[in-house]
Structures are given as structure tokens and as C-alpha cells.
C-alpha positions in Angstrom: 3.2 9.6 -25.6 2.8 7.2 -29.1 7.2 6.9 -28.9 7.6 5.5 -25.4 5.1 3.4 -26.3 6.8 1.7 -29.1 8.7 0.4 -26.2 6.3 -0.5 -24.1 4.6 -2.7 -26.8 7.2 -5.4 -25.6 5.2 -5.7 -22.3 2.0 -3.7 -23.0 -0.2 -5.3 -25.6 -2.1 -2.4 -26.7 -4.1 0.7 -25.5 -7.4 -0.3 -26.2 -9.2 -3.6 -25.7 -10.5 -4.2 -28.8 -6.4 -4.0 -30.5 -5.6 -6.5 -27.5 -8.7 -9.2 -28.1 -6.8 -10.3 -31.3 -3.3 -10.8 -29.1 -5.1 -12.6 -26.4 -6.4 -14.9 -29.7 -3.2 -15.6 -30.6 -1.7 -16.7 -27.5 -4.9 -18.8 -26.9 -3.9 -20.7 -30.3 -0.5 -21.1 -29.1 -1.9 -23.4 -26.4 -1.5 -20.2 -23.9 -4.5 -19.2 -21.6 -4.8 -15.6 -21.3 -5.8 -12.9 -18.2 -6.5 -9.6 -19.8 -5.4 -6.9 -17.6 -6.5 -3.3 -17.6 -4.0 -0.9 -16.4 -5.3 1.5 -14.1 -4.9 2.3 -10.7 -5.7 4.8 -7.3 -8.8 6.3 -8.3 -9.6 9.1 -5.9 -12.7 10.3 -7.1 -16.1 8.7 -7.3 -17.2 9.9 -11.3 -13.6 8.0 -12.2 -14.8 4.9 -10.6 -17.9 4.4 -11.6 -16.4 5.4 -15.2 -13.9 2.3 -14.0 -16.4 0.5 -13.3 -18.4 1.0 -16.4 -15.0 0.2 -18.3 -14.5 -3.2 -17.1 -18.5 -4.0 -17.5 -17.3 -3.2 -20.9 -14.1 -5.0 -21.3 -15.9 -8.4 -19.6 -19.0 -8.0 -22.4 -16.4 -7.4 -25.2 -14.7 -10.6 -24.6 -18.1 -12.6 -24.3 -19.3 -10.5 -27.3 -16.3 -11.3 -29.4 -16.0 -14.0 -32.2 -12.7 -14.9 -31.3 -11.9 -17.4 -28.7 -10.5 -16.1 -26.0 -10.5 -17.0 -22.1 -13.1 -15.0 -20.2 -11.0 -13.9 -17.5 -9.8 -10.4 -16.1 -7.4 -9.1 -14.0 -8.6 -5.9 -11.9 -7.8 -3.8 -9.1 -10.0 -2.4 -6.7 -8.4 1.5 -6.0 -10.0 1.6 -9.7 -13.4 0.7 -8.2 -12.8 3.5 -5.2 -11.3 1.8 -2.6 -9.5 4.6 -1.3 -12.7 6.2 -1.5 -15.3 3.8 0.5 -15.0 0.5 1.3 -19.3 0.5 0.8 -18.8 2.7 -2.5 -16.1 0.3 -3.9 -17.9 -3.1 -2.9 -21.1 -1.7 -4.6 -18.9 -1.5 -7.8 -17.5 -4.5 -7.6 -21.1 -6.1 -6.9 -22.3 -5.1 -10.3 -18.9 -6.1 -11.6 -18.9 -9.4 -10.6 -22.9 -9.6 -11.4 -22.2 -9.3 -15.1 -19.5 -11.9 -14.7 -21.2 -14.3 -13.4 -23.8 -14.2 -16.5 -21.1 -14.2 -19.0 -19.1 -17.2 -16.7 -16.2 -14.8 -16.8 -13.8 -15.0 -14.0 -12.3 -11.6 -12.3 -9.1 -11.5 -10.3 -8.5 -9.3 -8.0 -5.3 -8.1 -8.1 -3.3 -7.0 -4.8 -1.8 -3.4 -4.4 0.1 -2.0 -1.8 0.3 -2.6 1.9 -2.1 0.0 2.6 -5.3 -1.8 1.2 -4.2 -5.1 1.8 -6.6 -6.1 4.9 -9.2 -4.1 2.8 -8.4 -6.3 -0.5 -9.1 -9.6 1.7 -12.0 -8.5 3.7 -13.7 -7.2 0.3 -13.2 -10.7 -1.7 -14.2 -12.8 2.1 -17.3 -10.4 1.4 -18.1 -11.4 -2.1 -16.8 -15.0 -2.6 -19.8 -16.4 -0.6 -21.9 -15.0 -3.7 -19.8 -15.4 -6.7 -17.3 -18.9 -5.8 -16.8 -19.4 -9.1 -16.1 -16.0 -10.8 -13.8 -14.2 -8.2 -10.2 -14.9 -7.1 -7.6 -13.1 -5.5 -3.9 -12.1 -5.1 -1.6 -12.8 -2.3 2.3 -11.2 -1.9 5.1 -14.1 -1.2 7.1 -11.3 0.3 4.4 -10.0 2.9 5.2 -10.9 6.0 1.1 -11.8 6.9 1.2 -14.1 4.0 0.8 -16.9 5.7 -1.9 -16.0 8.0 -3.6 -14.6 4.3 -2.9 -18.0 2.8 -4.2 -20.0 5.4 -7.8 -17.8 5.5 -8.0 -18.5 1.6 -7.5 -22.4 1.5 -10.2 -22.5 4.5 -12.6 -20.3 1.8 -11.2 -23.3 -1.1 -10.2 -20.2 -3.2 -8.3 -19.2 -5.9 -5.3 -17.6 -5.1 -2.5 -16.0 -7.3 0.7 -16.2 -5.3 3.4 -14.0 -6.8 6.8 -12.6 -4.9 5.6 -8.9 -4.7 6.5 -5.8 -6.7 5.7 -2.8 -4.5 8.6 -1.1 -1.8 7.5 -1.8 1.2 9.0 -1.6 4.6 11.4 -4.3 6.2 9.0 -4.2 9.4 6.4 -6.2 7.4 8.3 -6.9 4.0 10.7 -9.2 3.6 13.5 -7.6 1.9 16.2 -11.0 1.0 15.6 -12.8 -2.3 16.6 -15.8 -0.5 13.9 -15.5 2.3 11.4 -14.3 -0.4 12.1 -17.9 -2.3 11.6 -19.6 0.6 8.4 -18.3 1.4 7.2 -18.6 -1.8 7.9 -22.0 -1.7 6.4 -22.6 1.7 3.0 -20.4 0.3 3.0 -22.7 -2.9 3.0 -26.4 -1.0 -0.2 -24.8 1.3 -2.1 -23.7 -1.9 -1.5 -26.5 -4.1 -2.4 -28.6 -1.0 -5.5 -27.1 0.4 -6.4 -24.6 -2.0 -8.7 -24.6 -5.4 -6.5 -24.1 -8.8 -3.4 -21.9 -7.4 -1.7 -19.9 -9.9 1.6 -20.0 -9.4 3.1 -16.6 -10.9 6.9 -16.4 -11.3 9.5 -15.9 -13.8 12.2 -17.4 -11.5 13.7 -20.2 -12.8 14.1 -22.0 -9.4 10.4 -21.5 -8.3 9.1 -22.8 -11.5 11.5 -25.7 -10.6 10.9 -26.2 -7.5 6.9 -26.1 -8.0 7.7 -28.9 -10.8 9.1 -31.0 -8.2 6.7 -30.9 -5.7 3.9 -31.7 -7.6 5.9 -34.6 -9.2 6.4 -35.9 -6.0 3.5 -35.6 -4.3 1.9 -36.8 -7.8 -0.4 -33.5 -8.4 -2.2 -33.7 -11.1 -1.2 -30.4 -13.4 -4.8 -30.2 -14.1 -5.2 -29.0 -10.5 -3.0 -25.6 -11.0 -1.4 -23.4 -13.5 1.7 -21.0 -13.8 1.3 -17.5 -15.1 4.0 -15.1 -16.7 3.8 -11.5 -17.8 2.7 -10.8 -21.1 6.5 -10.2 -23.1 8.3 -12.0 -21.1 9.9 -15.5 -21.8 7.8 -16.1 -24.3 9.3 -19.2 -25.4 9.7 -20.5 -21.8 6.0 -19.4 -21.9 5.2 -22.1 -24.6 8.0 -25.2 -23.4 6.2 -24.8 -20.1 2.8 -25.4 -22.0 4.2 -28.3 -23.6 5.1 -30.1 -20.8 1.7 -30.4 -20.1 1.3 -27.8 -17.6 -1.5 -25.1 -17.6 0.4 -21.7 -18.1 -1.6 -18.5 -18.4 0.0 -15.1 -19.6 -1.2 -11.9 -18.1 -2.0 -9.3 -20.9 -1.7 -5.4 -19.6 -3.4 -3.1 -21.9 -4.6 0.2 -21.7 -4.0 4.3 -22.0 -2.9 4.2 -18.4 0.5 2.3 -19.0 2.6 5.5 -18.8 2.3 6.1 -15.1 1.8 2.2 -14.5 5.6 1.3 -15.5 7.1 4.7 -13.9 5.6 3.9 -10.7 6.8 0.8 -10.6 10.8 2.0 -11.8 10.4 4.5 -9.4 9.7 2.0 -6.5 12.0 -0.6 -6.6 15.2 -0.9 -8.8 14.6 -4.8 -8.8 11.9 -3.7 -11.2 14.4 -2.6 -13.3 16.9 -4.9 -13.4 13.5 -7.3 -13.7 12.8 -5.8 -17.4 16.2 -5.7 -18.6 16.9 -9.2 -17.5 14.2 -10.4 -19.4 14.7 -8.8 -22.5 17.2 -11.3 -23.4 15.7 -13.9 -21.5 13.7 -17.2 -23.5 
């Protein structure tokens, strides 16, 4: 396990939280903000999430608790909290989650998974942004086809949504499957949010949807203060920065964890855009 992972350090930050906090530090310095991101995923038993559970009380007090100034925001998903379990079980978690947030003013994403626990994903944040408006955001898929219905239920909640393309196979019967189409929808997705929507985060590495989203706010004369673009910790790090200094908000997602192993094989194994995705942007700026 410690060789692969001398690989993996270009996109995995480290395998405990307390050896990320001081990354997260230095990208803050940089002018960066920062989401750190537990890897972790499809828990199927209950002890596992509650340990989950426990871990991410843990990872939200050891960022409040630490003497470095770093962003008080997380990225998590919900299978972790036992969503494949019950819904009840899972929203409990994330209840006590999101409790300890709230008193530390830390905000928690939830990240979106697979097709099968989208609905469930939505219904569960509808569910808990009423209580916690200012600690709790969510995910949605460019490449879904129900995107648009999904984006138009968030900017009548004002929330904050994460709009990325997708990384998970899914079916063409509700995936859309052409990079052209998935641009375009993107697009379409990213006016509506920026639009109607409170603090989008527009997360691509694409060079013509970080364009495009340029334009568009230039000319309908969006504040930048009203939105922010997010990479991957690892990759483009200098485009990372240039963005910054432009005067745009741009935050970098920081996985971390033991869990990174099956996180990156899963994802090889899915799609071999993933792959071409990580070697493209090895030499990529």
C-alpha cells in the first residue's frame, strides 16, 4: 500500500487529516480556498457509519481546533453516513453532523454519488437545509439527464450548489453520454445557478467552461464575489492560482484519507474518461 501511494500523493494529499491540515494552510496562503475531502464511500453496515460519522465530527473539530488558518469547509458523502442502510439511520447522522457544524460555522457539502441515491441525496439535503441554510450544500451532475429539474428545485431553496460534469458510468437512458451535449448542459446549468441560485461553485477543469462561465458573468456584469470555481486538489495548479489572480474565488478540493486505494480504482474501472482525465493533467498548468 505506502508505494502506490507515492503516486497518489499527486492527487491525494495525505492519509490522515492532521498531515493534510498543513496542505490545506498552504494553499489557503496562496490565495486558494480549500474543501477538505474525506475519501470514503458505500458503507453497508451501521458500526461503520456511525464510526463515519464520528470521523467527520472529528475532522470538522480538528479544523476549528487547529492553529492554522484554514477554511472550515468539508466535502462528504452520505453512503458513509448509511444511506444504503436507512434513509432515517443516515439523516440521524447527518443531523448530528451538521449540529456540530453549525457551532463551529463550518460548512459541509454533500457530495453526489451514483444514480442510485440521487433522489435520496436531494430529498435528504430539502430535509435539512430548512435547519442548517448556512452550513449545508449540495452537488448536482451536468451530465444527468434530471439536472435541470434538480437545478431548478435548488435555486427555489436559494442553495448552494456544486455543479460539476459527472464522473460515474451511467446509462445513456438517463446519462448523457456526448462531451458536446455534456458542455452544453453545463453551460445551460451554470447561467440558472449563477442567476437564481446562492454562491454556485462552478467545478471544472475544462478550459472552455471556465471560459465560457468568464464570459457570462462579464456580460451580464456578475459580481465574482457572488460565485467561485473549484479544481481538484493536483491538478492545474498553476491555472489554480492565475484563476485566483484574476480576481475570481477559486477553491481546490483536498481528498485525503486511508480509503484512497479503492476510491481511484473504482473510478478507473468505471469510466476510461477517468483515465485519460489524470494523464491529461499531469502535464497540464
Amino acid at each position: 500500500m505506502r508505494l502506490p501511494f507515492i503516486f497518489a500523493r499527486r492527487f491525494v494529499a495525505a492519509e490522515s487529516v492532521e498531515e493534510t491540515l498543513p496542505v490545506a494552510a498552504a494553499l489557503n496562503k496562496k490565495g486558494l480556498h480549500v474543501t477538505l475531502d474525506p475519501l470514503g464511500e458505500y458503507i453497508s453496515d451501521r458500526g461503520l457509519a456511525e464510526r463515519a460519522r464520528d470521523s467527520y465530527i472529528g475532522i470538522v473539530k480538528s479544523i476549528a481546533g487547529s492553529d492554522r488558518d484554514i477554511d472550515r469547509n468539508i466535502s462528504i458523502k452520505l453512503s458513509m453516513l448509511g444511506q444504503k442502510i436507512d434513509e432515517s439511520f443516515c439523516r440521524d447522522n447527518l443531523y448530528q453532523l451538521l449540529d456540530v457544524a453549525r457551532q463551529t460555522n463550518t460548512f459541509i457539502r454533500l457530495d453526489m454519488e451514483g444514480s442510485d441515491v440521487i433522489e435520496s441525496t436531494i430529498s435528504l439535503f430539502e430535509t435539512v437545509h430548512s435547519e442548517y441554510p448556512e452550513s449545508v450544500g449540495i452537488v448536482l451532475q451536468a451530465y444527468m439527464k434530471r439536472t435541470k429539474e434538480d437545478v431548478s428545485r435548488m435555486c427555489e431553496l436559494n442553495a448552494r450548489v456544486r455543479l460539476c460534469k459527472g464522473a460515474y458510468k451511467e446509462p445513456a437512458a438517463i446519462a448523457h453520454q456526448n462531451m458536446s451535449v455534456i458542455r452544453d448542459r453545463f453551460c445551460e446549468y451554470m447561467e440558472l445557478l449563477l442567476a437564481k441560485a446562492h454562491y454556485p461553485a462552478i467545478a471544472t477543469h475544462d478550459n472552455i467552461l471556465i471560459d465560457q462561465t468568464k464570459a457570462y458573468v462579464q456580460t451580464n456584469r456578475i459580481d465574482p464575489s457572488r460565485f467561485e470555481f473549484q479544481m481538484l486538489f493536483g491538478i492545474r495548479p498553476d491555472t489554480q492560482v492565475a484563476i485566483s489572480k484574476e480576481g475570481f474565488n477559486m477553491r481546490i478540493y483536498i481528498p485525503f484519507g486511508s480509503m484512497w486505494l479503492p476510491y481511484f480504482s473504482r473510478r478507473i474501472r468505471e469510466r476510461k474518461e477517468n483515465v485519460f482525465f489524470v494523464l491529461k493533467n499531469l502535464i497540464r498548468k
